[in-house]
C-alpha positions in Angstrom: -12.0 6.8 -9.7 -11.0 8.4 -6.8 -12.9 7.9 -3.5 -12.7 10.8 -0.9 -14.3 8.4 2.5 -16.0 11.2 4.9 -19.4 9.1 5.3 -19.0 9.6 9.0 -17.8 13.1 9.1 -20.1 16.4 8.8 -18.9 18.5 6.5 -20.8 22.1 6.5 -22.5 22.6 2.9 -20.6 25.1 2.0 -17.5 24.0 2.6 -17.8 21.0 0.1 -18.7 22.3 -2.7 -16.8 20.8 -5.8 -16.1 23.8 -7.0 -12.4 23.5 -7.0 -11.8 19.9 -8.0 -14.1 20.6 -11.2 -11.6 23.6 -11.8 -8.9 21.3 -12.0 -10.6 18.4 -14.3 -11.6 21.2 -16.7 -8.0 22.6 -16.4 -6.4 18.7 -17.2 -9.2 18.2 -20.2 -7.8 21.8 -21.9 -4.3 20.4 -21.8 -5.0 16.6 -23.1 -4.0 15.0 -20.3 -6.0 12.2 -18.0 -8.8 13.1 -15.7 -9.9 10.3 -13.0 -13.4 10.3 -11.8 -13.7 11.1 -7.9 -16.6 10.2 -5.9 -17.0 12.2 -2.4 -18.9 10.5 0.6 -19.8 12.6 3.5 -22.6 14.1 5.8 -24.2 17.5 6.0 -25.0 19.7 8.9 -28.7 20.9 9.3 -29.5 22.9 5.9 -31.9 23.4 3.2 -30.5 24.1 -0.2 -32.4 25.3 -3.3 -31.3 25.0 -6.7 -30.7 27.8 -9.5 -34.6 27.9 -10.2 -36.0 27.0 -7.1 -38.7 29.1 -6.2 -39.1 30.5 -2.6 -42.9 29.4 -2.6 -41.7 25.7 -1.4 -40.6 26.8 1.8 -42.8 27.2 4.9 -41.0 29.3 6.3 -40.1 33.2 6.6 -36.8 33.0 4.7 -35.7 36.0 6.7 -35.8 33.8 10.1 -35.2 30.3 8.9 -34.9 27.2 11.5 -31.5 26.3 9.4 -29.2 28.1 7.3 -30.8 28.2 3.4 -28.2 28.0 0.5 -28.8 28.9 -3.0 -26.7 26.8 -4.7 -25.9 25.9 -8.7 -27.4 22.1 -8.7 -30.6 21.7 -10.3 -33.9 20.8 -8.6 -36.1 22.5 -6.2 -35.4 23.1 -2.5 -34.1 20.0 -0.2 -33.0 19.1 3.5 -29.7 17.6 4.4 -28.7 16.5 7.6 -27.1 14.0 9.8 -28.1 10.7 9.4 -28.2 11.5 5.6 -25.3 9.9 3.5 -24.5 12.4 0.5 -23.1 11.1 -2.4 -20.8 13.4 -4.6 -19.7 11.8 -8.0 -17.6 14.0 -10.3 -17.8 12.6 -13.3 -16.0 13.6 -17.0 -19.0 12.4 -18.8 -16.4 11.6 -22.2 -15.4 8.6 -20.4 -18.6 7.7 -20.1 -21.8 8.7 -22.0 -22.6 12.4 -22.9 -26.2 12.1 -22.3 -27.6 13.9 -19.0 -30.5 11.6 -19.1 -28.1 8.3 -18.6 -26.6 9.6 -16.0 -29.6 10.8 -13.7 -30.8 7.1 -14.5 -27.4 5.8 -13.6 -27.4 7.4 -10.2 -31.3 6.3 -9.6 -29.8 2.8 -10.4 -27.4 2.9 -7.6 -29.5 3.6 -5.5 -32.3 1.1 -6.0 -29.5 -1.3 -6.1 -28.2 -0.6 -2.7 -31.2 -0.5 -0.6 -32.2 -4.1 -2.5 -28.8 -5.6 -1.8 -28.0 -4.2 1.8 -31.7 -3.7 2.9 -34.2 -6.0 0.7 -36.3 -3.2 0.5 -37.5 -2.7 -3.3 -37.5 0.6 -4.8 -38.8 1.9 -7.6 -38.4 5.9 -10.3 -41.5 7.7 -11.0 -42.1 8.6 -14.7 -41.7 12.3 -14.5 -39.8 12.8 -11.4 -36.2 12.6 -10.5 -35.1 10.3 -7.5 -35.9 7.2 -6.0 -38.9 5.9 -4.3 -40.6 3.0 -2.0 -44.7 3.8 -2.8 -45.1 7.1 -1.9 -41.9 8.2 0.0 -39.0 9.0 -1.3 -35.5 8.0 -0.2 -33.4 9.7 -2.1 -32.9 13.2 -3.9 -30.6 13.8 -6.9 -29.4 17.3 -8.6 -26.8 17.5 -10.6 -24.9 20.5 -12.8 -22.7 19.4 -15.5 -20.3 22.1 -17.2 -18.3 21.0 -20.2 -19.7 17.3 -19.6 -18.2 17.6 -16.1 -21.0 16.7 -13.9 -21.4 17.5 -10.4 -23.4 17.7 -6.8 -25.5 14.3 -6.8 -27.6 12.7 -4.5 -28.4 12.4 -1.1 -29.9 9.0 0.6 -32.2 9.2 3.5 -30.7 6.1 6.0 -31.5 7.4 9.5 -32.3 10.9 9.2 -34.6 13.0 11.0 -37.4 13.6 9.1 -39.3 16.4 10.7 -37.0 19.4 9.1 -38.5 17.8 5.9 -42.1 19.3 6.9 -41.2 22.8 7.0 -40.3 22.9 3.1 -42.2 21.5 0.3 -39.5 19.0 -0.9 -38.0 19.2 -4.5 -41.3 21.0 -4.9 -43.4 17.3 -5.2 -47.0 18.1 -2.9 -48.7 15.5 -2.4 -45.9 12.9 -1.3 -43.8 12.3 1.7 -39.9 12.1 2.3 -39.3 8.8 3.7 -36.0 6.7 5.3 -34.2 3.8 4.9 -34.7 3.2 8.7 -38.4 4.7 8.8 -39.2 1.8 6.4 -37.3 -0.9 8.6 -39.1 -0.2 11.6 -42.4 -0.6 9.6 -41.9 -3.6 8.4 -40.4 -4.8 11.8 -43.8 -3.6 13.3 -46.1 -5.0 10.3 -44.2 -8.5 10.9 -44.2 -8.7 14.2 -40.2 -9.1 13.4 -38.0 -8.4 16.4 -34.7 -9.8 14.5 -34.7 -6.0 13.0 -34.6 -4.3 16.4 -30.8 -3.9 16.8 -30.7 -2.9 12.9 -33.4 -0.3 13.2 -32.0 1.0 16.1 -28.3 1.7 15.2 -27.7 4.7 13.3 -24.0 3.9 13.2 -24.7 0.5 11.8 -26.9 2.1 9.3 -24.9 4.6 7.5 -21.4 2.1 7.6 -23.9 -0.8 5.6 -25.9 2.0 3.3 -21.6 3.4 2.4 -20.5 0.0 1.4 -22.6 -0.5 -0.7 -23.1 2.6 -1.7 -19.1 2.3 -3.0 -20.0 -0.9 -4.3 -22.8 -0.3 -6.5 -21.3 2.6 -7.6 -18.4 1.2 -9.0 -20.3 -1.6 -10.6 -22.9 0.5 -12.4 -20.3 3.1 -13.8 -17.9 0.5 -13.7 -15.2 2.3 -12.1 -12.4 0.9 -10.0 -12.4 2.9 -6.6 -9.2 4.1 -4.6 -9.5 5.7 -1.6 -7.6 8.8 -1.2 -7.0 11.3 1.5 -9.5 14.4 2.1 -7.7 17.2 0.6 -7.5 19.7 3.6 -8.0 23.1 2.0 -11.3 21.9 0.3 -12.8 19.9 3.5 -13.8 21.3 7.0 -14.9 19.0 9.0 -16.2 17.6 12.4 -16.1 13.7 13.1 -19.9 12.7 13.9 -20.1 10.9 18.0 
């Protein structure tokens, strides 16, 4: 699989879609010959993006004078926030060399992430029957929508590590009222308060710290649960604009 490292880079949303990578998978599959798995790691700018259904009634806003830019894009799933301080996990994945069932795979990529914020966090997650996504009680961490075309599946997920929160209140997210989006570092600072734990204050505070632990493992999970071997490779220039995060 091959592994395009950006996890500390802002990429604008619509510079990175996959668009042109999946071109080139389908394009090896036509012609019998061997198509890796890559895996793209990056951050977004401020945007909400709504999937091919999503309805406008989910944002709480005037879509005509929005606080960010809003992208209709072809993922499924209802409308969602990215931003930095989010890590945004693209797998493209030829779904032959795995398993053909779009089920697995959303479970596969909940996996992955209940799995890393165990291992690099102890903090225990949990799915919801009937929902998409990951969840600690009633917040939710972390958002997946996928599209798959010819059992090529792409977009992904997105995990919550130090992310501000408040853009989250203007939109209804992936159209689930009644529950709140919550933060890998939200969560550490409540426990920290709740125990009276001051060996969490450096952790809690550094955003840095947080996004370079919530990758790694990120990578390593991955690779375990799809059982992939991962090789980084160099962003590929004419697909990628990007801006190194301070």
């Amino acid at each position: 699989c091959e592994y395009i490292d950006l996890h500390n880079v802002l990429v604008p949303y619509g510079e990175a879609w996959q668009k042109a990578i999946v071109k080139e998978k389908k394009s090896l599959i036509e012609r019998n010959k061997e198509c890796a798995d890559t895996l793209i790691m990056l951050q977004h700018p401020p945007v909400y993006t709504l999937g091919t259904g999503s309805s406008e009634e989910f944002l709480n806003f005037n879509v005509k004078d929005p606080p960010y830019d809003v992208i209709r894009t072809e993922r499924g799933g209802e409308v969602t926030y990215h931003g930095p301080g989010q890590l945004v996990m693209y797998p493209i994945i030829n779904l032959r060399n795995h398993d053909m069932d779009l089920h697995w795979y959303l479970r596969a990529l909940e996996e992955v992430v209940t799995r890393v914020l165990f291992s690099a966090f102890s903090i225990e997650a949990s799915r919801i029957q009937g929902f998409t996504g990951v969840w600690v009680g009633n917040q939710k961490l972390s958002a997946i929508g996928i599209r798959v075309s010819q059992w090529i599946a792409y977009h992904g997920l997105a995990l919550n590590v130090s992310v501000d929160l408040t853009p989250f209140q203007q939109i209804v997210p992936c159209g689930i009222r009644h529950r709140i989006v919550g933060s890998i570092k939200q969560l550490l600072r409540e426990f920290q308060a709740s125990h009276h734990d001051s060996s969490m204050d450096q952790l809690s505070a550094d955003d840095l710290l947080l996004i370079d632990m919530a990758q790694k493992s990120l990578v390593q999970e991955f690779s375990e649960v799809f059982q992939l071997k991962l090789e980084q490779v160099p962003s590929q220039h004419h697909i990628f604009t990007k801006r190194k995060i301070l």
